[in-house]
PyMOL Python script that loads the backbone (N, CA, C, O; Angstrom):
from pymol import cmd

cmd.read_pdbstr("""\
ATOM      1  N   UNK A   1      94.627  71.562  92.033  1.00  0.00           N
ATOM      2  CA  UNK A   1      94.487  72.651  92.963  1.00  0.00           C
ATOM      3  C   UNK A   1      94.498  73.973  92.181  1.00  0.00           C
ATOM      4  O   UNK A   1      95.239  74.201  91.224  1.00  0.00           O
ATOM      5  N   UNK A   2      93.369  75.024  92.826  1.00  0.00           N
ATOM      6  CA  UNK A   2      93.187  76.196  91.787  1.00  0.00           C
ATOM      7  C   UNK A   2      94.590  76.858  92.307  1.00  0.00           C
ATOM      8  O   UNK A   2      94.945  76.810  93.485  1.00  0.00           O
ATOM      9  N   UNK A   3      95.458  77.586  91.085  1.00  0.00           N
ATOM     10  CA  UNK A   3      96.344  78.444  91.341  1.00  0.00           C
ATOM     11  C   UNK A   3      95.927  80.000  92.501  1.00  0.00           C
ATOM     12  O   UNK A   3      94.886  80.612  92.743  1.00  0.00           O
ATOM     13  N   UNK A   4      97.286  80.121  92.930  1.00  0.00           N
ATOM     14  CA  UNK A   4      96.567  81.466  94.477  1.00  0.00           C
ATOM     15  C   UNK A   4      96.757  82.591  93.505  1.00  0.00           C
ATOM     16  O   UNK A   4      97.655  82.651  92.664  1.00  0.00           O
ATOM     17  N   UNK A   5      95.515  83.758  93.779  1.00  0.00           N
ATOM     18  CA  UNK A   5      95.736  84.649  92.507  1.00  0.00           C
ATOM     19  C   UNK A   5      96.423  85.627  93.004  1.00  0.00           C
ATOM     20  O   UNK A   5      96.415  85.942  94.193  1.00  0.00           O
ATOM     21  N   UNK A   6      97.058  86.165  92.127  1.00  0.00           N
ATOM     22  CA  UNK A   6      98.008  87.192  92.294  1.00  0.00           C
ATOM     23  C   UNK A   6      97.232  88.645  92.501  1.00  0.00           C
ATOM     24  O   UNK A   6      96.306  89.106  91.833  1.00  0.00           O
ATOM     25  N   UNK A   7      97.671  89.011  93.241  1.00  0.00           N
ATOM     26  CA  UNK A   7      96.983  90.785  94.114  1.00  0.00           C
ATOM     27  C   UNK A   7      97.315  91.933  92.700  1.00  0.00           C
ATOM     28  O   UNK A   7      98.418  92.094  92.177  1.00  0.00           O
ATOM     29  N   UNK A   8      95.958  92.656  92.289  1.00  0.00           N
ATOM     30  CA  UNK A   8      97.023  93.453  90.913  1.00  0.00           C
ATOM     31  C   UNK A   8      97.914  94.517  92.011  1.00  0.00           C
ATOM     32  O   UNK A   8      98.060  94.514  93.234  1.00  0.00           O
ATOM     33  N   UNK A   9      98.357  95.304  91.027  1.00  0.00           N
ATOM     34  CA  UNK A   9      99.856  95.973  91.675  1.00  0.00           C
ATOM     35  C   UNK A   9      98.770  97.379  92.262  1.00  0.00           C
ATOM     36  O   UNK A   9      97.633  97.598  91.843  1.00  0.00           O
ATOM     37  N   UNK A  10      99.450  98.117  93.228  1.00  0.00           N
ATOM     38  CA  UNK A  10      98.552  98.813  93.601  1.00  0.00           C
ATOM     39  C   UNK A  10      99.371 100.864  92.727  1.00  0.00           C
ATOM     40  O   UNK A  10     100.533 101.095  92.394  1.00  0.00           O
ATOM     41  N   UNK A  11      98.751 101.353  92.698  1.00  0.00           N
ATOM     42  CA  UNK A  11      99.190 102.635  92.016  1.00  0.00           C
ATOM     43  C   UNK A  11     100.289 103.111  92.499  1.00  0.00           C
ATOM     44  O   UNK A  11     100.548 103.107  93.703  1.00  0.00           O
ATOM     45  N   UNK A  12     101.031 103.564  91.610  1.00  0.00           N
ATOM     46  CA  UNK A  12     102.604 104.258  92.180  1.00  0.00           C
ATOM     47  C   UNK A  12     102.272 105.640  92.825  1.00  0.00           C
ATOM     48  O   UNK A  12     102.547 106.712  92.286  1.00  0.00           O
ATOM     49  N   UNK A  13     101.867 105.554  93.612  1.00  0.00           N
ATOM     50  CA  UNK A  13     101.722 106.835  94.502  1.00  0.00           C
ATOM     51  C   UNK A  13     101.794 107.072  95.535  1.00  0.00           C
ATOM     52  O   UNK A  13     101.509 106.036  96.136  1.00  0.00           O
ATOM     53  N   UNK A  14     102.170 108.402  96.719  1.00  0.00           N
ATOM     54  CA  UNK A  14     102.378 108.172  97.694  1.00  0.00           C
ATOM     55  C   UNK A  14     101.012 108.713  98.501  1.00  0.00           C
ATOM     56  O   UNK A  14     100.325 109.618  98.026  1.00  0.00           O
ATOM     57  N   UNK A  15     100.647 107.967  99.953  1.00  0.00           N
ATOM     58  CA  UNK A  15      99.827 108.684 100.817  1.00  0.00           C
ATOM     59  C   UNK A  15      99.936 110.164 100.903  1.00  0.00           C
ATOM     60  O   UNK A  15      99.006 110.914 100.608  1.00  0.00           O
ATOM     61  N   UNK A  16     100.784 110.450 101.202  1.00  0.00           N
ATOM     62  CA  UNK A  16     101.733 111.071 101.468  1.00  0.00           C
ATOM     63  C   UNK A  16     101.070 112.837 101.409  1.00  0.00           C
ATOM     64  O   UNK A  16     100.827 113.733 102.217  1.00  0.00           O
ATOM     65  N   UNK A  17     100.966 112.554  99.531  1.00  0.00           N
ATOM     66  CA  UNK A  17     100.228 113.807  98.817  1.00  0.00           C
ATOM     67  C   UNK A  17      99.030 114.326  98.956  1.00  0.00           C
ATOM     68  O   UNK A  17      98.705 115.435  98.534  1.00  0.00           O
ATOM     69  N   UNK A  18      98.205 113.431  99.649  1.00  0.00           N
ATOM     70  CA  UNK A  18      96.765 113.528  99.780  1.00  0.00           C
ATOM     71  C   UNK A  18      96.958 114.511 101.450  1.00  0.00           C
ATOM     72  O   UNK A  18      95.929 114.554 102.124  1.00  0.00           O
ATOM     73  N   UNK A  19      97.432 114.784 101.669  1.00  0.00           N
ATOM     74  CA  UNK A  19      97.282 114.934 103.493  1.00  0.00           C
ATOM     75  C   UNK A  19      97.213 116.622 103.110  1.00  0.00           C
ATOM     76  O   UNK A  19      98.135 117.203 102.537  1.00  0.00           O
ATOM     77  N   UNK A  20      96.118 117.183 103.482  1.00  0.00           N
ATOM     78  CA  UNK A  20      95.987 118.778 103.498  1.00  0.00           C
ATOM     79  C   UNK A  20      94.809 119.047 102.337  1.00  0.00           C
ATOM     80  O   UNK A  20      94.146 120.069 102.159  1.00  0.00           O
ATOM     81  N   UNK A  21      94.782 117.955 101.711  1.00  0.00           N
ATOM     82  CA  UNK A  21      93.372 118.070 100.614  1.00  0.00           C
ATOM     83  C   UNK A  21      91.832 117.995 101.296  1.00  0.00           C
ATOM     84  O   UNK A  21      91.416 117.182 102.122  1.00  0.00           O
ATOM     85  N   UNK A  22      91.348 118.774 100.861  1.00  0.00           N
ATOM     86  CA  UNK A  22      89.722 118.605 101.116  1.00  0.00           C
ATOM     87  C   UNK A  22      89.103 116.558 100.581  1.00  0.00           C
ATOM     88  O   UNK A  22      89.173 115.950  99.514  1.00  0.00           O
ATOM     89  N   UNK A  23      88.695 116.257 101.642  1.00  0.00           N
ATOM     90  CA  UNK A  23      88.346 115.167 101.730  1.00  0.00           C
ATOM     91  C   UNK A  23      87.675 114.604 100.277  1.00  0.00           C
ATOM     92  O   UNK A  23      88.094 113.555  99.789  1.00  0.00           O
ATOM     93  N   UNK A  24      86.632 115.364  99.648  1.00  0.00           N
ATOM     94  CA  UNK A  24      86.249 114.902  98.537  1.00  0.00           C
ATOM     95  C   UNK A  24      87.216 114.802  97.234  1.00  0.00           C
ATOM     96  O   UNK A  24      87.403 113.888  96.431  1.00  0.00           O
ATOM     97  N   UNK A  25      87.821 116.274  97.364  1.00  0.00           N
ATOM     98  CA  UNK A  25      88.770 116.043  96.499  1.00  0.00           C
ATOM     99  C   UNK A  25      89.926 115.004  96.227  1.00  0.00           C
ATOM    100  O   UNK A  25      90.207 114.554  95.116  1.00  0.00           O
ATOM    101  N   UNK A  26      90.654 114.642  97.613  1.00  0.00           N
ATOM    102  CA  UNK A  26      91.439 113.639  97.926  1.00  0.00           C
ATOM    103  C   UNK A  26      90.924 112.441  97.202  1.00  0.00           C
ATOM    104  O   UNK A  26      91.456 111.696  96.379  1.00  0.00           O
ATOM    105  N   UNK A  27      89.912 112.464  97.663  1.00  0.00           N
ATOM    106  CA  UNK A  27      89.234 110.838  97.196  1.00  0.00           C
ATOM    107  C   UNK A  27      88.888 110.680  95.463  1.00  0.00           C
ATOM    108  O   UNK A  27      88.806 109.558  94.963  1.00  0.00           O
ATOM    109  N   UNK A  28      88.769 111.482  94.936  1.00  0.00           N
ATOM    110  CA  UNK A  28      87.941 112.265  93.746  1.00  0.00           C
ATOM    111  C   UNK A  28      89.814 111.630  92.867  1.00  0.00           C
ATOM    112  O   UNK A  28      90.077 110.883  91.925  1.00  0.00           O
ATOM    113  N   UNK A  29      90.679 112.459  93.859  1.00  0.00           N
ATOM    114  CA  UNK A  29      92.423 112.198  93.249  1.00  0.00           C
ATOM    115  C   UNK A  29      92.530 110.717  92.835  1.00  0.00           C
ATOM    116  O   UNK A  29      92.788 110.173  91.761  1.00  0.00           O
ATOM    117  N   UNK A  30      92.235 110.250  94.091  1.00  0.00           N
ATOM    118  CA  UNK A  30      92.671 108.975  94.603  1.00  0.00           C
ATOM    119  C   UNK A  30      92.143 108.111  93.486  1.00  0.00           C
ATOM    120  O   UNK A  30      92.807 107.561  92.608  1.00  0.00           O
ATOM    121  N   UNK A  31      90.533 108.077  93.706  1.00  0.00           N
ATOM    122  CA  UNK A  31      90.249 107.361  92.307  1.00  0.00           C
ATOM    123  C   UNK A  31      90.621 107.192  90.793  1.00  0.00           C
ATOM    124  O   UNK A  31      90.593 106.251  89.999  1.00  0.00           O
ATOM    125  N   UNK A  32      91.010 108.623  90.735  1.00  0.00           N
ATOM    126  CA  UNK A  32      91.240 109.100  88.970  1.00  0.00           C
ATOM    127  C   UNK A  32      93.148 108.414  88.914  1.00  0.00           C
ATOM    128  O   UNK A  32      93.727 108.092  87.876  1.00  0.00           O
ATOM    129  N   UNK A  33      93.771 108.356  90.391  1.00  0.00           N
ATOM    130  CA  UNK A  33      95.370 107.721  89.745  1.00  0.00           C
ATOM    131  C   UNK A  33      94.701 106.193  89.920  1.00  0.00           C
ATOM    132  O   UNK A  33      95.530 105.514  89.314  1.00  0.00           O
ATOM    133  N   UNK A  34      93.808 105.384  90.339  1.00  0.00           N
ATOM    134  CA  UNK A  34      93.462 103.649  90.502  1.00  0.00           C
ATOM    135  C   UNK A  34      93.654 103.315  91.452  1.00  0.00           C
ATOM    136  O   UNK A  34      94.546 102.473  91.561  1.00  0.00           O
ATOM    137  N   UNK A  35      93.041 103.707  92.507  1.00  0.00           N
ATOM    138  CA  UNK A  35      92.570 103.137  94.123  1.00  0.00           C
ATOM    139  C   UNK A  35      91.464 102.836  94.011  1.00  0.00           C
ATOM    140  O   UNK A  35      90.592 103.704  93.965  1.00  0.00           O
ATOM    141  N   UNK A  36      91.127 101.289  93.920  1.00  0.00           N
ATOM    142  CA  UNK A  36      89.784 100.875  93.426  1.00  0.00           C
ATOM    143  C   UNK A  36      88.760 101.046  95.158  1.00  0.00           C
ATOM    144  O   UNK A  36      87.534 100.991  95.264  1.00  0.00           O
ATOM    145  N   UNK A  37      89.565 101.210  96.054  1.00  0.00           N
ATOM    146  CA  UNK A  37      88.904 101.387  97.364  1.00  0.00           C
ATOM    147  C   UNK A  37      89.313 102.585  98.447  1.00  0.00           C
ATOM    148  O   UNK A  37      90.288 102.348  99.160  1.00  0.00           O
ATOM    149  N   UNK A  38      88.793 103.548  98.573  1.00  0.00           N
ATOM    150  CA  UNK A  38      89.312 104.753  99.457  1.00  0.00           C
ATOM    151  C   UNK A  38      88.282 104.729 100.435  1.00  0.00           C
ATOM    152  O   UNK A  38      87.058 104.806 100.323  1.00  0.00           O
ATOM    153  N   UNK A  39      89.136 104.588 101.555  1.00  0.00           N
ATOM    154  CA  UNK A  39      87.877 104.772 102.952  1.00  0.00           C
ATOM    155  C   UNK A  39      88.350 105.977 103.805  1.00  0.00           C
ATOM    156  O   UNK A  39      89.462 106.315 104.212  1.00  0.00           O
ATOM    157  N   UNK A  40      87.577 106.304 103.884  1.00  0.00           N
ATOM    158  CA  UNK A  40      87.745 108.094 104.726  1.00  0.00           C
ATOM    159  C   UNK A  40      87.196 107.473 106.166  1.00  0.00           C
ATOM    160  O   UNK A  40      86.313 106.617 106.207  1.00  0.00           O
ATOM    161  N   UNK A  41      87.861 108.042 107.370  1.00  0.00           N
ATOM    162  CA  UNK A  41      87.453 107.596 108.836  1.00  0.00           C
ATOM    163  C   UNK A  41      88.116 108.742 109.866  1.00  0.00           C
ATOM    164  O   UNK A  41      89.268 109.112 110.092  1.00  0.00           O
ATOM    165  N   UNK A  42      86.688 109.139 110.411  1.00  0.00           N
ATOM    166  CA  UNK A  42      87.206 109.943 111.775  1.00  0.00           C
ATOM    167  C   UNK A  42      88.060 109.706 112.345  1.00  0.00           C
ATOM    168  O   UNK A  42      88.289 108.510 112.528  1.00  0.00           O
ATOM    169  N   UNK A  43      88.808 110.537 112.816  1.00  0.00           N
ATOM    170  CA  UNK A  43      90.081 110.980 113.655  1.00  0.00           C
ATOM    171  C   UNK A  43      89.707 109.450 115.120  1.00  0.00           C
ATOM    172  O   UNK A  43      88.796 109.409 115.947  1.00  0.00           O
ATOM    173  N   UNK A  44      90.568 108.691 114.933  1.00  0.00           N
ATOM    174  CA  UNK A  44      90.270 107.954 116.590  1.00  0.00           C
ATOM    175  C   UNK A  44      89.221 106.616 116.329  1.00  0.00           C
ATOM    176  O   UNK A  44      88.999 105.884 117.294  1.00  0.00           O
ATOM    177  N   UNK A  45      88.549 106.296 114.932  1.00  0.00           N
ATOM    178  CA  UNK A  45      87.857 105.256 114.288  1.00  0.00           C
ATOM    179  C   UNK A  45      88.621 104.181 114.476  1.00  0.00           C
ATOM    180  O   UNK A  45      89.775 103.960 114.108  1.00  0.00           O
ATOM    181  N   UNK A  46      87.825 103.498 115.119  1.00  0.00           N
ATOM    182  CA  UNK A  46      88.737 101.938 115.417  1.00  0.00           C
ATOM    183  C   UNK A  46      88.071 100.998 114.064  1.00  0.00           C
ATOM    184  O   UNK A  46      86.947 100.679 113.677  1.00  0.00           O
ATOM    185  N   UNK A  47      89.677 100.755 113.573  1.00  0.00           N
ATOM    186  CA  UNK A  47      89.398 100.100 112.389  1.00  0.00           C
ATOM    187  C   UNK A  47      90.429  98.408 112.650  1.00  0.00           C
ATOM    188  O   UNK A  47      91.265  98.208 113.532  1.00  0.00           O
ATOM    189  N   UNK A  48      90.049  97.589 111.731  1.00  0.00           N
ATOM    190  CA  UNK A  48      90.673  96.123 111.685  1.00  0.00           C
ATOM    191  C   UNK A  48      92.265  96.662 110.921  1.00  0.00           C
ATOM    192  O   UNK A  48      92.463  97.631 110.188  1.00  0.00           O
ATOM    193  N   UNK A  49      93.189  95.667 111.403  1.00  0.00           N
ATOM    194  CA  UNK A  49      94.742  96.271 111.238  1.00  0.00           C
ATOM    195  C   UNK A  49      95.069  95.923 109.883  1.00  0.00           C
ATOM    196  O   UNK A  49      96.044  96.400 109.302  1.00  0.00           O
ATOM    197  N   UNK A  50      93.974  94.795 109.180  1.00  0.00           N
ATOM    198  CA  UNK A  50      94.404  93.669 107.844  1.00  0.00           C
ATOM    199  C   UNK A  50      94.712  94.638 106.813  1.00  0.00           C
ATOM    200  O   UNK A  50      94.001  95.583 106.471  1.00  0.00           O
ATOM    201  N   UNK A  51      95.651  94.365 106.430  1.00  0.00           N
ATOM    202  CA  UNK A  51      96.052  94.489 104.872  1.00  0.00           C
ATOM    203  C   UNK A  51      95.077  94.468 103.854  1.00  0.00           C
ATOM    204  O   UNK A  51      94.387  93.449 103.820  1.00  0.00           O
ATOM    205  N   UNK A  52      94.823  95.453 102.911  1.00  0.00           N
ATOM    206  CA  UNK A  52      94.433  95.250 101.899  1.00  0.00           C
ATOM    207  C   UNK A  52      94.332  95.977 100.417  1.00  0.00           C
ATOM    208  O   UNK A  52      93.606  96.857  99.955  1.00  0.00           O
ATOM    209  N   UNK A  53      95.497  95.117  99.862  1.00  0.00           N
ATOM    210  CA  UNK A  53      96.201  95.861  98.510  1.00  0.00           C
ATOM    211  C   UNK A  53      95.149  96.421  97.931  1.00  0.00           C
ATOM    212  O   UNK A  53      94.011  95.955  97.983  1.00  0.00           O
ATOM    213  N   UNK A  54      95.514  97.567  97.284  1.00  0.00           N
ATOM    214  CA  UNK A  54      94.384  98.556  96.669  1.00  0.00           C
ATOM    215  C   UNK A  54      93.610  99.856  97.293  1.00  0.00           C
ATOM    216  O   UNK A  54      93.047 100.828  96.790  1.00  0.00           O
ATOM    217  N   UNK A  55      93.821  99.465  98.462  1.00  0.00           N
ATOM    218  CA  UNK A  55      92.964 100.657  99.825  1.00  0.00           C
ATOM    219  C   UNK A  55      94.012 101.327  99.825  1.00  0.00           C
ATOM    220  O   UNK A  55      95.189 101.184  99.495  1.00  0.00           O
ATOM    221  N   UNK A  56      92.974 102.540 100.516  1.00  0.00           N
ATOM    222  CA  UNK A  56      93.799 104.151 100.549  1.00  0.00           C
ATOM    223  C   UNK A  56      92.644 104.330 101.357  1.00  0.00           C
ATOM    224  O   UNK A  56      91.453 104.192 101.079  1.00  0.00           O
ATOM    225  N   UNK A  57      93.393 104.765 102.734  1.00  0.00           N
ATOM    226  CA  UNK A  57      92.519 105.143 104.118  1.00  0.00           C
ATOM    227  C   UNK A  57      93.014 106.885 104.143  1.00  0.00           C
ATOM    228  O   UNK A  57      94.016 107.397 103.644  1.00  0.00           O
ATOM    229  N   UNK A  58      92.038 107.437 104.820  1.00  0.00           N
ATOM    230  CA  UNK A  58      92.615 109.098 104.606  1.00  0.00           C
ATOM    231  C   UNK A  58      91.547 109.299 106.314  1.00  0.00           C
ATOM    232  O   UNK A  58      90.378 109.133 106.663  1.00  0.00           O
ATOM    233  N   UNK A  59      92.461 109.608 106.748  1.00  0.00           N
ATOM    234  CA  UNK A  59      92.047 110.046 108.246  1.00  0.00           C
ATOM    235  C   UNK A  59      91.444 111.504 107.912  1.00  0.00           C
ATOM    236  O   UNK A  59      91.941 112.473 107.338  1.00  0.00           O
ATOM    237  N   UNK A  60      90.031 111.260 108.564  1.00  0.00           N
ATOM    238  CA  UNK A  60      89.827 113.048 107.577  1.00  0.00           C
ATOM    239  C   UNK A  60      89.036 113.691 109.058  1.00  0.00           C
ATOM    240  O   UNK A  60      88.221 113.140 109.798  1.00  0.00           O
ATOM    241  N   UNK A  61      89.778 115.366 109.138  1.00  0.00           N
ATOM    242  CA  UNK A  61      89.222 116.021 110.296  1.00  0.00           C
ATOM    243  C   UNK A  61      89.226 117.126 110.326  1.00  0.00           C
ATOM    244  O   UNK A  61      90.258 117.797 110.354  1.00  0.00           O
ATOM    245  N   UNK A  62      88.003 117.610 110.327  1.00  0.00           N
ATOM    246  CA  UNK A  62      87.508 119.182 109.592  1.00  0.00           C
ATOM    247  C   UNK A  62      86.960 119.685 108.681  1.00  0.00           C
ATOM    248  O   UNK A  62      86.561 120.830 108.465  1.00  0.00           O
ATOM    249  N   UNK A  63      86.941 118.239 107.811  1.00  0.00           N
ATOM    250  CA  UNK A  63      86.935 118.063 106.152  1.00  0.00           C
ATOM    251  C   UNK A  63      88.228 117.706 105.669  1.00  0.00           C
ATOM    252  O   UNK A  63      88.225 117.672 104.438  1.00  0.00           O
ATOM    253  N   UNK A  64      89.413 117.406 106.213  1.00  0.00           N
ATOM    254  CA  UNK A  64      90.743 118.170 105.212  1.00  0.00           C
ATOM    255  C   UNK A  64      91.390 116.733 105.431  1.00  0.00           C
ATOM    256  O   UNK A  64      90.769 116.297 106.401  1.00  0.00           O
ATOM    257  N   UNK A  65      92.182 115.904 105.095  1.00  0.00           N
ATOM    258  CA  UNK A  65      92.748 114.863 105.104  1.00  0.00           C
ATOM    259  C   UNK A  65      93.595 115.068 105.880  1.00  0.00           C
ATOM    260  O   UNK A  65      94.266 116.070 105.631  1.00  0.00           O
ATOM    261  N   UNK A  66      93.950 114.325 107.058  1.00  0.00           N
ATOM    262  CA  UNK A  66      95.066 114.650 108.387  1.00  0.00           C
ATOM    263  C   UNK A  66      95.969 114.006 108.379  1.00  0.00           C
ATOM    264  O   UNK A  66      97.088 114.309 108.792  1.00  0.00           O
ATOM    265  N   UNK A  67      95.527 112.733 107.771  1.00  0.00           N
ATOM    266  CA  UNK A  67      96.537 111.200 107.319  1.00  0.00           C
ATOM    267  C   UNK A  67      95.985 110.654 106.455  1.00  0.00           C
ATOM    268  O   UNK A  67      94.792 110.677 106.152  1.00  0.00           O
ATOM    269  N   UNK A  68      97.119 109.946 105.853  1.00  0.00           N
ATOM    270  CA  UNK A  68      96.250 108.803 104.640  1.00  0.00           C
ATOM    271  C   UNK A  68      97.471 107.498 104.626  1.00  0.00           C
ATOM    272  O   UNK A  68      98.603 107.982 104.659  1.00  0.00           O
ATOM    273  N   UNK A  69      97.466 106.467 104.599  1.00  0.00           N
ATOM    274  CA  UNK A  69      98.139 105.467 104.039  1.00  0.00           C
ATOM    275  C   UNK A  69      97.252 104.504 103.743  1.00  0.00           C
ATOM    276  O   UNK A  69      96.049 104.433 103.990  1.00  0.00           O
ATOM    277  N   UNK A  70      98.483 103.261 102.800  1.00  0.00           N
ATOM    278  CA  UNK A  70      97.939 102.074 102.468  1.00  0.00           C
ATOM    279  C   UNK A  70      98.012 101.063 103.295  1.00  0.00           C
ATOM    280  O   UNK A  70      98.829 100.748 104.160  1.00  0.00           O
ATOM    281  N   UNK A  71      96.358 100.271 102.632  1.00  0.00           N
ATOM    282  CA  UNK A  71      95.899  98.950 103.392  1.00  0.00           C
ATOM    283  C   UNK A  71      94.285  99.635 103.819  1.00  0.00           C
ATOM    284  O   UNK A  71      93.479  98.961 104.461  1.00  0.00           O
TER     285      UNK A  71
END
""", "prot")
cmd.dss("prot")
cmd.show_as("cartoon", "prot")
cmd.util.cbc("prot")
cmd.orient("prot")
């Protein structure tokens, strides 16, 4: 049986910091600390609830990041 692979570790950083950044920039951040996946989504975007180590979602409205967490 193939071994279950292990998830790599996701970047020591918080959502947190990104919230008040201009959307490109945020993402531009996000990439350069190793968020191999950043999805930006309108305010009220119905998205799937799943987990997924490595993502960085940034609720963006106006341009400016309103929220961001992981998965």
């Amino acid at each position: 049986m193939a071994p279950i692979p292990t998830p790599s570790a996701e970047p020591d950083d918080s959502p947190d910091t990104y919230v008040g950044l201009p959307a490109d920039r945020a993402e531009h951040l996000a990439r350069e600390r190793g968020w191999p996946t950043v999805r930006s989504l309108p305010p009220g975007a119905i998205i799937t609830m799943e987990y997924r180590v490595g993502r960085l979602n940034f609720e963006v409205k106006d341009g400016r990041v309103a929220r961001a967490w992981k998965g």
